[in-house]
C-alpha positions in Angstrom: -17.4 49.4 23.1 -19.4 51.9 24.3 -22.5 52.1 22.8 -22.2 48.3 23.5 -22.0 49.0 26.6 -24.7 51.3 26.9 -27.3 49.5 25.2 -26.8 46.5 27.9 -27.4 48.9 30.5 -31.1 50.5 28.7 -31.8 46.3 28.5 -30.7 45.9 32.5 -32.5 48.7 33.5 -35.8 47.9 31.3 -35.8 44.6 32.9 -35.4 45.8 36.4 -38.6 48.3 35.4 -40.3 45.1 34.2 -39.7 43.4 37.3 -40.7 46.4 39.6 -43.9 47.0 38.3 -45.1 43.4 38.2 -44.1 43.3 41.9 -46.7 46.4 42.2 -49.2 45.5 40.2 -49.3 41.7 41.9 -48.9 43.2 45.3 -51.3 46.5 45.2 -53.4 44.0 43.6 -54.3 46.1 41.0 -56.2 45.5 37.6 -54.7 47.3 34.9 -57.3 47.1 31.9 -55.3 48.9 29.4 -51.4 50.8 29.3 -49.7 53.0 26.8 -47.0 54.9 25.9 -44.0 54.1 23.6 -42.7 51.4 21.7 -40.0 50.9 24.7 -42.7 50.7 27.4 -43.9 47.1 25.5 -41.7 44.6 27.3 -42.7 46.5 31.0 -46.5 46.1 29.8 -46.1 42.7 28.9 -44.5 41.9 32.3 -47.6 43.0 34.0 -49.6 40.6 32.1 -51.2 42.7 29.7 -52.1 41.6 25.8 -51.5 43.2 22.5 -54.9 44.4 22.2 -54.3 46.5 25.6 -50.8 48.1 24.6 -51.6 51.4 22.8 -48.1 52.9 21.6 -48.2 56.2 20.4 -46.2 57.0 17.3 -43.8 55.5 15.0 -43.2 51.6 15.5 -40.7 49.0 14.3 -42.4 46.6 11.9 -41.2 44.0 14.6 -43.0 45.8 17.5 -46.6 45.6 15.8 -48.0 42.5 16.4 -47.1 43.4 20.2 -49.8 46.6 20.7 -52.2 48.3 18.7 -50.4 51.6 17.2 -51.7 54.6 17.9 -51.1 58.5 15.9 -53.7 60.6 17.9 -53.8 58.7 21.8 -57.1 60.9 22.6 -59.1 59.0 19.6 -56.9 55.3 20.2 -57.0 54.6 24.1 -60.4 53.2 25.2 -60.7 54.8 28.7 -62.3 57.1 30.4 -59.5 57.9 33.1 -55.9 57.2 32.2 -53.2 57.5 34.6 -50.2 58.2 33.5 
């Protein structure tokens, strides 16, 4: 019951992240060319319009999370910016 539990709140709160920074992004109007981070970080990228090819995750990655950003073992050779924010 309760991991149950507390995987439905990680989902709630990842959604409420999701919908947050799309509400940022669409009202700073602000062009976000490229994101990364881990494989969790996906579904808040996604939100915020971004596509696979501008999802860098760093690390290990579920076969299922794959086809949804470019996997990345060393982020200073994988994320094609100049000036990342994190």
């Amino acid at each position: 019951m309760y991991v149950n539990a507390h995987i439905d709140f990680l989902a709630a709160l990842l959604m409420e992240v999701s919908k947050l920074a799309a509400s940022v992004v669409l009202q700073a109007k602000l062009n976000i060319c490229v994101a990364y981070g881990s494989s969790k970080d996906i579904a808040v990228y996604q939100a915020i319009g971004l596509q696979p090819d501008q999802i860098f995750i760093i690390g290990k990655v579920a076969k299922k999370h794959r086809k949804e950003a470019v996997v990345c073992y060393q982020p200073q050779s994988c994320v094609p910016c100049d000036f990342v924010i994190l």
